[in-house]
GUGULO-534271 format. One record per residue (C-alpha): residue number from 1; z, x, y. Coordinates in pm, 1 decimal. Layout:
N
gulo seq NUM	z Z	x X	y Y
...
//
This chain:
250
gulo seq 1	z 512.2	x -1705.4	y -1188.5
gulo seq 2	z 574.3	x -1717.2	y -810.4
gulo seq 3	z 552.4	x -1500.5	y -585.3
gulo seq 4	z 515.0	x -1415.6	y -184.4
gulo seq 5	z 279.3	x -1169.6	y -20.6
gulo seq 6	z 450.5	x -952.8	y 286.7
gulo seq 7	z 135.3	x -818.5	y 401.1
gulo seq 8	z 269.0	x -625.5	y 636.7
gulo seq 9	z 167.9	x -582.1	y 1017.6
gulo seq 10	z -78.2	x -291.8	y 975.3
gulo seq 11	z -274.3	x -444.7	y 714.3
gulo seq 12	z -241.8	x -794.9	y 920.3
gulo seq 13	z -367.1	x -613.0	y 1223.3
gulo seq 14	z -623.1	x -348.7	y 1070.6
gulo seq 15	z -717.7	x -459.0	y 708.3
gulo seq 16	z -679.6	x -809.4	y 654.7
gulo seq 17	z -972.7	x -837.6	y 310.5
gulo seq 18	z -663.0	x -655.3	y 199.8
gulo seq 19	z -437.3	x -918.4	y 205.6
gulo seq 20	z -746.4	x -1195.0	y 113.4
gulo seq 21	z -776.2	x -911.2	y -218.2
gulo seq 22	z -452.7	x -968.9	y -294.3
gulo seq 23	z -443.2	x -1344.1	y -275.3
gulo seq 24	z -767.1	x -1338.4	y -527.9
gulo seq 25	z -649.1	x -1084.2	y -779.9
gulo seq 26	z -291.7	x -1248.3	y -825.3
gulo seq 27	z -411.2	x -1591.0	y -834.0
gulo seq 28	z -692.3	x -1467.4	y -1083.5
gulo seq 29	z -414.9	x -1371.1	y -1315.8
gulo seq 30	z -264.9	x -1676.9	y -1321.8
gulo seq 31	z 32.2	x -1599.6	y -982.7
gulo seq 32	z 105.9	x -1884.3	y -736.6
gulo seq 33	z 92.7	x -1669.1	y -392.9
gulo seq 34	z 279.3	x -1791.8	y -164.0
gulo seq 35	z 275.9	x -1630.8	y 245.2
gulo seq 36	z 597.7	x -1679.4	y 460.4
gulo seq 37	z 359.7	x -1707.9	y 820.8
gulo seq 38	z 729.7	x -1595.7	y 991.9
gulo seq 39	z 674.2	x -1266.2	y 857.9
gulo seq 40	z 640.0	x -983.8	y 1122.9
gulo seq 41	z 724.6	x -597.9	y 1031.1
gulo seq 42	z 947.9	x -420.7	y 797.7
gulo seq 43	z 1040.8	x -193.4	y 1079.6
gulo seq 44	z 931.5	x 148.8	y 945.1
gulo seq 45	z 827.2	x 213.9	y 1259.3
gulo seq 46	z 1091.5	x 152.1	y 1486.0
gulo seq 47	z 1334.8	x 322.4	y 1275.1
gulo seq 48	z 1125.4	x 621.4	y 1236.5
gulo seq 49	z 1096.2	x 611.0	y 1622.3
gulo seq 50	z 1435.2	x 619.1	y 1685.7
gulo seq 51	z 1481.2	x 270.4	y 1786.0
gulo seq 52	z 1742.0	x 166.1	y 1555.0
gulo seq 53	z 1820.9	x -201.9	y 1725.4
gulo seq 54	z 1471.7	x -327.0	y 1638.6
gulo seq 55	z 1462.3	x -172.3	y 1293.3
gulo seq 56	z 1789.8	x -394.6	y 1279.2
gulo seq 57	z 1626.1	x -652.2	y 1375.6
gulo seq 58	z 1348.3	x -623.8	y 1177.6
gulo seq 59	z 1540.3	x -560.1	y 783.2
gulo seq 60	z 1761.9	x -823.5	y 926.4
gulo seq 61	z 1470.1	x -1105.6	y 938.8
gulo seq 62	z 1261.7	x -988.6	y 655.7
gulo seq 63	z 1641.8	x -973.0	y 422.4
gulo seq 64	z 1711.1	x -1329.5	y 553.3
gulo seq 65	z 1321.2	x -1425.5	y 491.3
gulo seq 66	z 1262.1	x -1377.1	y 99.6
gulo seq 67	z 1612.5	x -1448.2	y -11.2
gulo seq 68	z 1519.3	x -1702.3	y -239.1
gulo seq 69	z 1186.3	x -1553.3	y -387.9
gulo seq 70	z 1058.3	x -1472.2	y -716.1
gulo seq 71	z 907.0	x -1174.4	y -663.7
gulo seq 72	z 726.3	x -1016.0	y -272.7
gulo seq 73	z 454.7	x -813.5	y -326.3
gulo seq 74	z 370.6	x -585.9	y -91.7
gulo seq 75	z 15.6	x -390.2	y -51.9
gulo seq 76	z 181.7	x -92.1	y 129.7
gulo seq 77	z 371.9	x 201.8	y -64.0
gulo seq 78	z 529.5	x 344.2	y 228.4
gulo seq 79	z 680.5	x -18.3	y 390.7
gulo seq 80	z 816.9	x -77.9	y 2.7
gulo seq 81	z 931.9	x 258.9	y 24.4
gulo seq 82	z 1123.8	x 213.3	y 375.1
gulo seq 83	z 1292.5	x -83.4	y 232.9
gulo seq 84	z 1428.2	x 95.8	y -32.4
gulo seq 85	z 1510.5	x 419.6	y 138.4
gulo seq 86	z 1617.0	x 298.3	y 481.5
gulo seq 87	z 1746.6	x -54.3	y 468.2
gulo seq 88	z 2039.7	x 64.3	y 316.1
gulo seq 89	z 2157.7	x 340.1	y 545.7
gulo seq 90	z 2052.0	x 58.2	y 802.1
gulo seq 91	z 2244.8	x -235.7	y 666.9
gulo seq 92	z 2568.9	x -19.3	y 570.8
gulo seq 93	z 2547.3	x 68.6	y 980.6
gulo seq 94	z 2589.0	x -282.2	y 1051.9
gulo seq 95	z 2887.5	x -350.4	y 870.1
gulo seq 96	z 2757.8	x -726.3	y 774.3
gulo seq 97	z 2919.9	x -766.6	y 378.1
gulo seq 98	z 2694.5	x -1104.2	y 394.8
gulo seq 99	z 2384.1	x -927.1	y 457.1
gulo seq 100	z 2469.9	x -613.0	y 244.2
gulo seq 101	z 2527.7	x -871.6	y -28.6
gulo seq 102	z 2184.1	x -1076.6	y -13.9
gulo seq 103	z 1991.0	x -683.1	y -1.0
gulo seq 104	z 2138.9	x -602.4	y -320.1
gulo seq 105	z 1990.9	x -910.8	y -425.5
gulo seq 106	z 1667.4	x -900.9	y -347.3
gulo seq 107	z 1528.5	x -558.7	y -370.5
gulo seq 108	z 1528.6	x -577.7	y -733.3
gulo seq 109	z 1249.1	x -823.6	y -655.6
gulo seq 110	z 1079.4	x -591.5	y -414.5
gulo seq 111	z 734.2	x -471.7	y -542.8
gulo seq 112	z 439.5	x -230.0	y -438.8
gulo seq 113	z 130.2	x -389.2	y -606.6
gulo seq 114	z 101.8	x -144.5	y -881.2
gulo seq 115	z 447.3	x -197.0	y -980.8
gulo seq 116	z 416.0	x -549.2	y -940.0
gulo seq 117	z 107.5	x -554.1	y -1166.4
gulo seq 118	z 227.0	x -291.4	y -1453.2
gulo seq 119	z 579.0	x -348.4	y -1499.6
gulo seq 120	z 641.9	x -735.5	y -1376.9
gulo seq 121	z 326.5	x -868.7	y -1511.5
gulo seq 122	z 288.8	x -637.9	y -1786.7
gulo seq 123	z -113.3	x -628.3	y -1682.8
gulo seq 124	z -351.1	x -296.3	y -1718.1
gulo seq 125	z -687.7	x -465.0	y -1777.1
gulo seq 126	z -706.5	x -734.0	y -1445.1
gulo seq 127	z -1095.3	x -835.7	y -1547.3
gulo seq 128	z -1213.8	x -630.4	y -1254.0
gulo seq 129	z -1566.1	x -470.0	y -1231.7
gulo seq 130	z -1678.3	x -210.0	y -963.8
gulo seq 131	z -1980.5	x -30.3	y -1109.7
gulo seq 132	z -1895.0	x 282.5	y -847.6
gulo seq 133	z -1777.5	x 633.0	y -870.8
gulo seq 134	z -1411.7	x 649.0	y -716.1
gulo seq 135	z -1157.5	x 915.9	y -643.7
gulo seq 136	z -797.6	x 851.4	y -584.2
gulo seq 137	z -591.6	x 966.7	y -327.4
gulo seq 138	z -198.8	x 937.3	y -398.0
gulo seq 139	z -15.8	x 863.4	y -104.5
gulo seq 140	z 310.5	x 1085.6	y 29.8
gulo seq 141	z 540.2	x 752.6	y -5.6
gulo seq 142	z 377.0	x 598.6	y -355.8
gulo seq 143	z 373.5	x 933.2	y -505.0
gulo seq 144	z 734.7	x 1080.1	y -363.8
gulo seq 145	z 926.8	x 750.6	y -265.7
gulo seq 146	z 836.7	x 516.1	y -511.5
gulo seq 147	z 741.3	x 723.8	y -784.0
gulo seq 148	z 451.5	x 547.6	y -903.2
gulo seq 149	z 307.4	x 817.2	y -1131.3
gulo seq 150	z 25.1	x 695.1	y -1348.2
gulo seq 151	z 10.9	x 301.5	y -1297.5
gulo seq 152	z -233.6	x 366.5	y -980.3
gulo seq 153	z -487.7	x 539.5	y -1264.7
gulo seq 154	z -375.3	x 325.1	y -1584.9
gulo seq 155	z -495.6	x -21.0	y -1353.6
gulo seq 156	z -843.2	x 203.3	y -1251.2
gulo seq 157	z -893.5	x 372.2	y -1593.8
gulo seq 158	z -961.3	x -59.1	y -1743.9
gulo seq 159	z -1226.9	x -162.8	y -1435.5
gulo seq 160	z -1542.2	x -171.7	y -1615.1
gulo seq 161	z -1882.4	x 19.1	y -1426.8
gulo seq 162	z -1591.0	x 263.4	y -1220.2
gulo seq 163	z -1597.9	x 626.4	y -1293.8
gulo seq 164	z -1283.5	x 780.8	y -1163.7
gulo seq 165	z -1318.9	x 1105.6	y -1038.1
gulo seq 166	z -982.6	x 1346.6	y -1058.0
gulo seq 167	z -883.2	x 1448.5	y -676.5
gulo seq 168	z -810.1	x 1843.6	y -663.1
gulo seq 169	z -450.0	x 1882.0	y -521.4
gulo seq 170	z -298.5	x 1534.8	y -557.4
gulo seq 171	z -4.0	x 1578.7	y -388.3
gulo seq 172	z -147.5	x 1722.6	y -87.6
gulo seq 173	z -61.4	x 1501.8	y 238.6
gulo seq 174	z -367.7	x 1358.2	y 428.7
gulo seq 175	z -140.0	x 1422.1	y 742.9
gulo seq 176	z -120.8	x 1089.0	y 887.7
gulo seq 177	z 212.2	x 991.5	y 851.4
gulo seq 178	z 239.6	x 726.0	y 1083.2
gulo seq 179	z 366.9	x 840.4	y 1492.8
gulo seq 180	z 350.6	x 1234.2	y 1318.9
gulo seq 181	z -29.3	x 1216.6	y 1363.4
gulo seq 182	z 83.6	x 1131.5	y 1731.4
gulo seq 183	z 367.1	x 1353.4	y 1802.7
gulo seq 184	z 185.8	x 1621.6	y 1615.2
gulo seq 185	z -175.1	x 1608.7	y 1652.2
gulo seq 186	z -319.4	x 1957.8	y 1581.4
gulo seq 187	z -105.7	x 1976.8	y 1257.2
gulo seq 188	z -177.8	x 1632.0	y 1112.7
gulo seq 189	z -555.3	x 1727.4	y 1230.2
gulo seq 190	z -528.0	x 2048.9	y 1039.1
gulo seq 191	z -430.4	x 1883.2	y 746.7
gulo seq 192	z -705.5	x 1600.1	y 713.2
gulo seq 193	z -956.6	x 1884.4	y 757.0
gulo seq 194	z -789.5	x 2027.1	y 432.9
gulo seq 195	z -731.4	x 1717.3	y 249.0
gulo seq 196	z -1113.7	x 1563.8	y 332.5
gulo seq 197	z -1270.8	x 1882.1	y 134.5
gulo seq 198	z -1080.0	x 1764.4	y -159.9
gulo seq 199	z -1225.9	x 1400.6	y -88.3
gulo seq 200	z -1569.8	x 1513.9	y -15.8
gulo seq 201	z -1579.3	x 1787.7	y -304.6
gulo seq 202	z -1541.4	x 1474.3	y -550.9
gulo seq 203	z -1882.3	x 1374.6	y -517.9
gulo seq 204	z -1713.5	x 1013.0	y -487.5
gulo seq 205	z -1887.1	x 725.9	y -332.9
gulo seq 206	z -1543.6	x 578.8	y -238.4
gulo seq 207	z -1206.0	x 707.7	y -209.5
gulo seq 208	z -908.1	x 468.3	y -289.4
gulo seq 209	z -499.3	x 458.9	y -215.8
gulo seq 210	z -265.9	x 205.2	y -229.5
gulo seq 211	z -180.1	x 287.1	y 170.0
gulo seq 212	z -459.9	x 187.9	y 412.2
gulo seq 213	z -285.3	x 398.2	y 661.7
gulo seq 214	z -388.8	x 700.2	y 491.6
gulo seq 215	z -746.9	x 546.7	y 436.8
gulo seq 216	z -776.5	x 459.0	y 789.7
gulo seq 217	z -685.2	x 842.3	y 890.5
gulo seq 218	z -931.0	x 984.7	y 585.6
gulo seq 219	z -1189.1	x 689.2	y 700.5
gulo seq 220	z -1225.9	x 814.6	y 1014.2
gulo seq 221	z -1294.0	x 1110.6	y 962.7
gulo seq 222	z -1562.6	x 1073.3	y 732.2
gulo seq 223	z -1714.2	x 868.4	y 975.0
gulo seq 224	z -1708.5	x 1066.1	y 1254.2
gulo seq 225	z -1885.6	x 1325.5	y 986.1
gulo seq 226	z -2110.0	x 1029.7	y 899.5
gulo seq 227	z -2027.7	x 1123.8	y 557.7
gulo seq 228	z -2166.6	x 864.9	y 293.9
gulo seq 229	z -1889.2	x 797.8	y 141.3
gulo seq 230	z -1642.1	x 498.4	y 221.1
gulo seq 231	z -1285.7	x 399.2	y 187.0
gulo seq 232	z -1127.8	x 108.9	y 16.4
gulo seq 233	z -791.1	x 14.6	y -81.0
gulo seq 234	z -755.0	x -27.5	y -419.7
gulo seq 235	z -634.6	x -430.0	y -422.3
gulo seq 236	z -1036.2	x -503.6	y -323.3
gulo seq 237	z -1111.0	x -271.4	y -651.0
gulo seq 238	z -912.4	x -479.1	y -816.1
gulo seq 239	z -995.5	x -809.0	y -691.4
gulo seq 240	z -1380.0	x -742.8	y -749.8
gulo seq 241	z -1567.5	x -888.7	y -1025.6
gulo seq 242	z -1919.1	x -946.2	y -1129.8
gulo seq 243	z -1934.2	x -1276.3	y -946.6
gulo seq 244	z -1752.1	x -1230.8	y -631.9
gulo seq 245	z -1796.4	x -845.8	y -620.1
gulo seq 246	z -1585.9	x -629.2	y -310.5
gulo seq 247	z -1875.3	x -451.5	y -126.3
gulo seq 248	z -2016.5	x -833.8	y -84.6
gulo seq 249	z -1706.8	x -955.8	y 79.5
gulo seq 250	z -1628.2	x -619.1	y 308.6
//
């Protein structure tokens, strides 16, 4: 199987052993992983922003991009999940049949890595190994948008040495949520200072999500606590092994 890795800007930017995690954990099972270097955004931001010209712009490109793909796989619940809530409220406002046509498509071919892994590939066990205690966090957009119920814990529950440690209050946000931790500051504050006693009361040595924007807004708090415990997002749990193990390639 083929397929093509939309990294997506913040994890370009920000968390590129993301992407590299990726690349080694498909190609372990057997994927060709392709990258499309004219990739830019998905335009979640722009959109959510207001400015609906460059969120255009941006479905418009990224639409036109993977039109002939296998499969894009994309390390990010809440850009998957803007695709497949807002491109089509987007694309019905521009009227193009051509380009409403070629959406339709492709977003059956549109994947969040979990999904990718669990119900394309038909893969639980991936051969990882990360001998560390781990708690989850489930992210507003993989847990609300996407729905991605248990395939976060059914991939985590087969790598050997982890013990997964249940997160009190699941579906609590961590209150980033992208320019809201901006626009509203003391709330989304408030809100990590709630979440991060979940986190901390796991006794975890790192907490994982599928989102590294939430990780990066959990992350920094517990630094600025200079708590032990670190982040990671959950394609470097993934891709580590015995051999080539994540905390030696962070």
């Amino acid at each position: 199987m083929r397929a093509s890795l939309f990294i997506t800007c913040y994890n370009d930017t920000l968390y590129p052993e993301t992407g590299r995690a990726v690349v080694r954990l498909l190609e372990r099972l057997g994927v060709e992983v392709e990258f499309r270097a004219a990739q830019t955004c998905c335009g979640q931001m722009h959109a959510n922003t207001g400015f609906r010209s460059e969120a255009y712009s941006q479905a418009k490109r990224l639409v036109r991009l993977y039109q002939d793909v296998e499969a894009v796989v994309i390390p990010s619940s809440s850009c998957v999940a803007m695709i497949r809530d807002q491109y089509p409220g987007l694309i019905e406002e521009l009227g193009n049949q051509e380009l409403r046509e070629q959406f339709e498509a492709l977003l059956p071919r549109v994947y969040e890595l979990s999904e990718f892994l669990i119900d394309n590939l038909g893969v639980e066990d991936v051969g990882a190994y990360f001998p560390h205690r781990v708690t989850y966090h489930a992210s507003c957009h993989g847990l609300r948008a996407l729905g991605l119920g248990d395939r976060p814990f059914r991939l985590l529950a087969k790598v050997r040495g982890l013990d997964l440690v249940a997160l009190e209050n699941l579906d609590r946000c961590c209150g980033f949520g992208g320019t809201f931790s901006i626009k509203n500051a003391e709330v989304s504050s408030a809100m990590l200072s709630t979440k991060l006693l979940d986190v901390q009361n796991t006794g975890a040595e790192y907490c994982t999500a599928l989102d590294n924007s939430c990780l990066m807004h959990l992350g920094g708090a517990l630094h600025r606590e200079f708590a032990a415990m670190r982040t990671i997002h959950m394609a470097e749990i993934l891709a580590s092994t015995e051999s080539s193990p994540a905390e030696a390639l962070a």
